[in-house]
Each structure stands twice: as structure tokens, then as C-alpha cells.
PAZAPA-4460 file (N, C-alpha, C; in steps of 0.05 Angstrom, whole numbers, plus 32768, in hexadecimal, padded with zeros to 4 digits):
% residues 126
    n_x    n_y    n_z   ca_x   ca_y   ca_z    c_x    c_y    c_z   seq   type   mol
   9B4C   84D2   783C   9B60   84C0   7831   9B73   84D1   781F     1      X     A
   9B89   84CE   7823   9BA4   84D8   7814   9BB3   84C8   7804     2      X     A
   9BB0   84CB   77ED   9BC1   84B9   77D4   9BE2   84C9   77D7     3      X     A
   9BF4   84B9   77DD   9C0A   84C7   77DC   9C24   84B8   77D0     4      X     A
   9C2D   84C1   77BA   9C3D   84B8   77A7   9C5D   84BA   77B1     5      X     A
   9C6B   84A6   77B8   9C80   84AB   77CB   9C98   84B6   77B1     6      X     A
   9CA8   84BE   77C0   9CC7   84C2   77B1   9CE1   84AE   77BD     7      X     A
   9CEC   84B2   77AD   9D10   84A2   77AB   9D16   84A1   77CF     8      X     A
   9D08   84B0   77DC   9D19   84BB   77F3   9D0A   84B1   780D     9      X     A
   9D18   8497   780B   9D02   8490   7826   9CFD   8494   783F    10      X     A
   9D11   84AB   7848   9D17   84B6   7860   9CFA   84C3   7863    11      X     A
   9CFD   84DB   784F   9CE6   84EA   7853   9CC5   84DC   7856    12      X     A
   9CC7   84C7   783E   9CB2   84BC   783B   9CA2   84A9   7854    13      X     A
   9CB8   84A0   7862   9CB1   8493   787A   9CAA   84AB   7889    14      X     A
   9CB0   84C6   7893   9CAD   84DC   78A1   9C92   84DD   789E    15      X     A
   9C8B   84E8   788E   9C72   84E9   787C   9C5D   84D3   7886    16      X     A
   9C5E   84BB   787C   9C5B   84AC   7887   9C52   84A0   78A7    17      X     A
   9C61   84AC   78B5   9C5E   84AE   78D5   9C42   84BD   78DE    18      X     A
   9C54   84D7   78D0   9C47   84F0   78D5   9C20   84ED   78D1    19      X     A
   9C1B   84DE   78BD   9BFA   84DA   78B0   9BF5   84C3   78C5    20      X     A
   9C07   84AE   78CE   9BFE   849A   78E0   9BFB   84A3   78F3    21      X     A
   9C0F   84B3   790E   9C0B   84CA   791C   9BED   84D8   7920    22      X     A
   9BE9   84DF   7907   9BCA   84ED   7913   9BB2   84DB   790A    23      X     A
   9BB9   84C2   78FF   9BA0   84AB   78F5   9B98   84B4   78DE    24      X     A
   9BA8   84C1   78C5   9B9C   84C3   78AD   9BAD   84B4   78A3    25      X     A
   9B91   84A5   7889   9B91   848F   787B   9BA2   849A   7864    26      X     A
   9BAC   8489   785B   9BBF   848E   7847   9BCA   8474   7831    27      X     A
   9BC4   847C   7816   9BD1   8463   7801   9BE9   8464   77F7    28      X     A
   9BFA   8465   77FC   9C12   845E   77F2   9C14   845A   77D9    29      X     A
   9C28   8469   77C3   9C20   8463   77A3   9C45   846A   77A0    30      X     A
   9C4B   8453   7785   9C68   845E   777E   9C5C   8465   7765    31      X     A
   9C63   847C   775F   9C64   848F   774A   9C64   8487   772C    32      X     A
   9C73   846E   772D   9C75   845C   7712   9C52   8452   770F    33      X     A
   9C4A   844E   771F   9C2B   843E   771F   9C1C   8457   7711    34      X     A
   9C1D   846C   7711   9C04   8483   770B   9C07   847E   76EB    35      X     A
   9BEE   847A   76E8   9BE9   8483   76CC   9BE1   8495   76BC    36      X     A
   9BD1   8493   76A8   9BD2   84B0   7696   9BB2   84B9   76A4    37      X     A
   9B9D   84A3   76A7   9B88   84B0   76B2   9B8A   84BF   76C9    38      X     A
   9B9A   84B7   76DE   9BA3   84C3   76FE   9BA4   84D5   76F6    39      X     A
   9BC4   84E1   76EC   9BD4   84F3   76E0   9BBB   850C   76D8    40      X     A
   9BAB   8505   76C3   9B97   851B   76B9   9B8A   851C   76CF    41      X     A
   9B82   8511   76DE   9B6B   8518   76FC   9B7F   852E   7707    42      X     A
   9BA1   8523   770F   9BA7   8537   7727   9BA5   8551   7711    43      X     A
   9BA7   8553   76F9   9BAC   8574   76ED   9B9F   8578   76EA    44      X     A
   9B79   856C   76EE   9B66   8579   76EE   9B62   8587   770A    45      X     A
   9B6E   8580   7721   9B6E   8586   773B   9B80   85A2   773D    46      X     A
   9B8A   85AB   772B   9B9D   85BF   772A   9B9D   85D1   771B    47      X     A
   9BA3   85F5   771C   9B99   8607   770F   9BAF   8609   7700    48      X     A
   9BC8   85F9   76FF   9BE5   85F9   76F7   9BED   85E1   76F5    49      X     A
   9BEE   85CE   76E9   9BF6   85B5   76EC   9C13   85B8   76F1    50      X     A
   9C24   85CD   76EE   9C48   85CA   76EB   9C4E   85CC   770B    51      X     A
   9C39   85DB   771A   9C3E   85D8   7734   9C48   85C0   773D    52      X     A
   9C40   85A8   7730   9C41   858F   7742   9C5C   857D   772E    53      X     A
   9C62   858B   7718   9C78   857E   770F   9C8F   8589   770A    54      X     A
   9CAB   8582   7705   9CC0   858C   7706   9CC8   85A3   76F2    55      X     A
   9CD0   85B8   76FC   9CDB   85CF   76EF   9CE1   85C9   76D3    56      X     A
   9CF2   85B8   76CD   9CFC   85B0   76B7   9CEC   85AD   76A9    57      X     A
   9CD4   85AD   76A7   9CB5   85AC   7695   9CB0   85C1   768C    58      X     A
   9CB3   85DD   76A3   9CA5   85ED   769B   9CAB   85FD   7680    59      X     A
   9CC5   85EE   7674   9CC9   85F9   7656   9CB0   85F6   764C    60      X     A
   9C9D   85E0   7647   9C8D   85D6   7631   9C6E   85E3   7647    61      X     A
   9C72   85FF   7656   9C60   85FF   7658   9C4E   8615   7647    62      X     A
   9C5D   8624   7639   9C52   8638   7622   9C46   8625   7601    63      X     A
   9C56   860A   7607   9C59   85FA   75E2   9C41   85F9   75E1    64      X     A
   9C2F   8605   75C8   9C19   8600   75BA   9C1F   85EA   75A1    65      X     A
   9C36   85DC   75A4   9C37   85CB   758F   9C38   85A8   75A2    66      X     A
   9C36   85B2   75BA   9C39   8592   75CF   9C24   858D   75CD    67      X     A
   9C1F   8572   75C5   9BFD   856F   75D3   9BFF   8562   75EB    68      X     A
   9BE4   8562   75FB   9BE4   855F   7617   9BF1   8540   761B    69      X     A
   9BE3   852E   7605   9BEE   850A   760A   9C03   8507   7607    70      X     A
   9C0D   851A   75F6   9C33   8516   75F3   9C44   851F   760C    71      X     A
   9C35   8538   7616   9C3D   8544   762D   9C3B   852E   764F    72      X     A
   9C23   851E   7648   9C21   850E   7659   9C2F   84F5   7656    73      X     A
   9C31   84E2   7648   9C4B   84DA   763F   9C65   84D4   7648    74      X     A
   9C6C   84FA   7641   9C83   84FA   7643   9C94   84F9   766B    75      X     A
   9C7A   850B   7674   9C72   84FF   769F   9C7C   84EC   769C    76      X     A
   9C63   84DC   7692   9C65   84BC   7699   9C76   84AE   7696    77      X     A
   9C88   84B5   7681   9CA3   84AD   7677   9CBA   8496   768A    78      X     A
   9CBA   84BD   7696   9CCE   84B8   76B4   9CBB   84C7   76D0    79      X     A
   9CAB   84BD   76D9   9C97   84C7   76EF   9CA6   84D7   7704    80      X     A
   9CC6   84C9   770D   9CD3   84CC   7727   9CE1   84EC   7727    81      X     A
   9CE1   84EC   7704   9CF3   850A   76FE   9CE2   8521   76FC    82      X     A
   9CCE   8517   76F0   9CBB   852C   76E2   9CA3   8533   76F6    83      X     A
   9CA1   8529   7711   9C8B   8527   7725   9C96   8538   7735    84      X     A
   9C94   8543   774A   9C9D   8553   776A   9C92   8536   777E    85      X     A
   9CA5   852D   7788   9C92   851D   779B   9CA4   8520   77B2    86      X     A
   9C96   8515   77C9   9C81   850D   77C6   9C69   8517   77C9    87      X     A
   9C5C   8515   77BB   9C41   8519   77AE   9C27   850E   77B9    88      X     A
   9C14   8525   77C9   9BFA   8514   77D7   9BE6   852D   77CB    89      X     A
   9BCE   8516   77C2   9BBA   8521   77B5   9BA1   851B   77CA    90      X     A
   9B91   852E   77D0   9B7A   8525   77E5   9B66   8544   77DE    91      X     A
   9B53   8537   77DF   9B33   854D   77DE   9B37   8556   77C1    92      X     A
   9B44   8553   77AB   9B42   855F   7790   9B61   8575   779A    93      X     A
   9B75   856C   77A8   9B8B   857D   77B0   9B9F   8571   779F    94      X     A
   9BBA   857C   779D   9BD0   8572   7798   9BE4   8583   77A9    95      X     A
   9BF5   8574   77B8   9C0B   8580   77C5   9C29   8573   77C4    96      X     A
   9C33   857F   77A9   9C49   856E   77A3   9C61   857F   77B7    97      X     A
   9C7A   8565   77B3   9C8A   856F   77C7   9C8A   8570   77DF    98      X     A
   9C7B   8560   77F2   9C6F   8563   7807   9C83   8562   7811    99      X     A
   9C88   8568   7832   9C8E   856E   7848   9C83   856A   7864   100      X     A
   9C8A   8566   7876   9C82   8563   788A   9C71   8581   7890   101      X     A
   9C76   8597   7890   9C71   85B1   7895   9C50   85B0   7888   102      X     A
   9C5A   85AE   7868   9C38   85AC   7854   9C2D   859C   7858   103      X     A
   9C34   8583   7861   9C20   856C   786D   9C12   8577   787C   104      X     A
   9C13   8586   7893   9BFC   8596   789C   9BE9   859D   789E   105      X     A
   9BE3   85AB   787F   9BD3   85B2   787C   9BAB   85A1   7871   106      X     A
   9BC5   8581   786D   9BB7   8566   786D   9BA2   8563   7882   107      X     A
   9BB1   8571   7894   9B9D   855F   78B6   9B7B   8567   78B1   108      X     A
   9B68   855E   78BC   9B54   856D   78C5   9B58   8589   78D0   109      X     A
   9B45   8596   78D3   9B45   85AB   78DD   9B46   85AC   78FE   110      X     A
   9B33   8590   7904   9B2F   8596   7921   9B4D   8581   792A   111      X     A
   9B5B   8579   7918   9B70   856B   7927   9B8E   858B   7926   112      X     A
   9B88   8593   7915   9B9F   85AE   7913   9B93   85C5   7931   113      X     A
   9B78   85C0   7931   9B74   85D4   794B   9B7D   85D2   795F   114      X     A
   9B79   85B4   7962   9B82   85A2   7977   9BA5   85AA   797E   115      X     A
   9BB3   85A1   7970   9BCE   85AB   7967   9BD4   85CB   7974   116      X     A
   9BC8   85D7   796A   9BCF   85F1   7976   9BC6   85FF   798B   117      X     A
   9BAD   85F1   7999   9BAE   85F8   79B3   9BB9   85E3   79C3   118      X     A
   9BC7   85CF   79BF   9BDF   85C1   79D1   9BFA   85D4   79C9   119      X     A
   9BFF   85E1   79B4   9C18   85F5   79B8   9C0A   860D   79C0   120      X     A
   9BF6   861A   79C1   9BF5   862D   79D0   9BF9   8629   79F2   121      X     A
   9BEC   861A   79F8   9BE5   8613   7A11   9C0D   8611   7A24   122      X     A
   9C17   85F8   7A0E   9C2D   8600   7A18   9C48   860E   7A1C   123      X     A
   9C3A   8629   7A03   9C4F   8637   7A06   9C42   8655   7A1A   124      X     A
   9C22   8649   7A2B   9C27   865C   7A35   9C24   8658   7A5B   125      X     A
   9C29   863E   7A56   9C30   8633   7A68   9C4E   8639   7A79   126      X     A
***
């Protein structure tokens, strides 16, 4: 199961979208406004960098020893849509913000990606 926090952009989001229906993975749909502060602390426990998964514009306050973390969380939660990379899918203790059709990929099973590449081997050597 893939929790995936959509963005502004519903082109992509429906892509995305296809793409997980496409290979039969389950997927929850979440708008970004819904996450709360408990979520929030789960996905940055999931992460050796929490700024990975949020917007540049953060990474000023990522040296401040005078932020505390609830103010810092907060201030996310604030505005979720600015301060997030999305769209955003969290699965197995993962976070992969920014997703893409390309990094979605790496979502699949293993035996469904094998699958995948011996139908392009096969026909490119065909």
C-alpha cells in the first residue's frame, strides 16, 4: 500500500495514478492539507534528512539551534502545498517526494520490474 499525497497538478497526479492502477498497486490518495503533525513526525522519522522531502526554501532553518522542532513543524503545516515536494508517496518506512513517473518505479515489486525488463529485453532483441 502507497500513501500518496497529491499536488496542485493534476495532470501529473492522474499519470501517477494510472501508472499504480496499471500494475494493480493499491494506493490512498491524501491532499496534503489533511497530514498532520503526527504523520509529518512518522515521514521524518522515515528519513536520514527530513529536507529531502521538503522545499529548498527550508533549508535556511536547517543549521537554527534556536527553532524548535514544533515550531518548525508548524510552520510545514502552515502552508503544506509550499513547504512539501509533492507529490509525495510514502510506502515500507520510504519517502519519495517529487515523484515522477520514472521514480515511481522503483515502487513496483521486484518480480513485477523483472517482468518489465525481460518484455524490453526480449523485444529489443527481437
Amino acid at each position: 500500500m502507497i500513501d500518496l499525497y497529491l499536488s496542485k497538478n493534476s495532470q501529473r497526479n492522474q499519470l501517477l495514478l494510472d501508472f499504480f492502477q496499471n500494475y494493480g498497486i493499491e494506493v490512498s490518495c491524501h491532499s496534503v492539507s489533511e497530514m498532520t503533525k503526527d504523520k509529518l513526525i512518522e515521514m521524518m522519522s522515515y528519513s536520514s534528512d527530513c529536507f529531502e522531502f521538503l522545499s529548498p526554501n527550508l533549508l535556511r532553518f536547517k543549521n537554527r539551534d534556536n527553532l524548535r522542532l514544533t515550531d518548525f513543524i508548524e510552520m510545514i503545516l502552515k502552508n503544506p502545498e509550499l513547504t512539501i515536494r509533492l507529490p509525495l508517496a510514502v510506502s515500507n518506512k520510504r519517502v519519495y517526494p517529487n515523484l515522477n513517473l520514472e521514480e515511481a518505479r522503483a515502487l513496483l515489486p521486484r518480480d513485477t520490474k523483472q517482468l518489465i525488463y525481460m518484455e524490453q529485453t526480449h523485444y529489443l532483441s527481437s
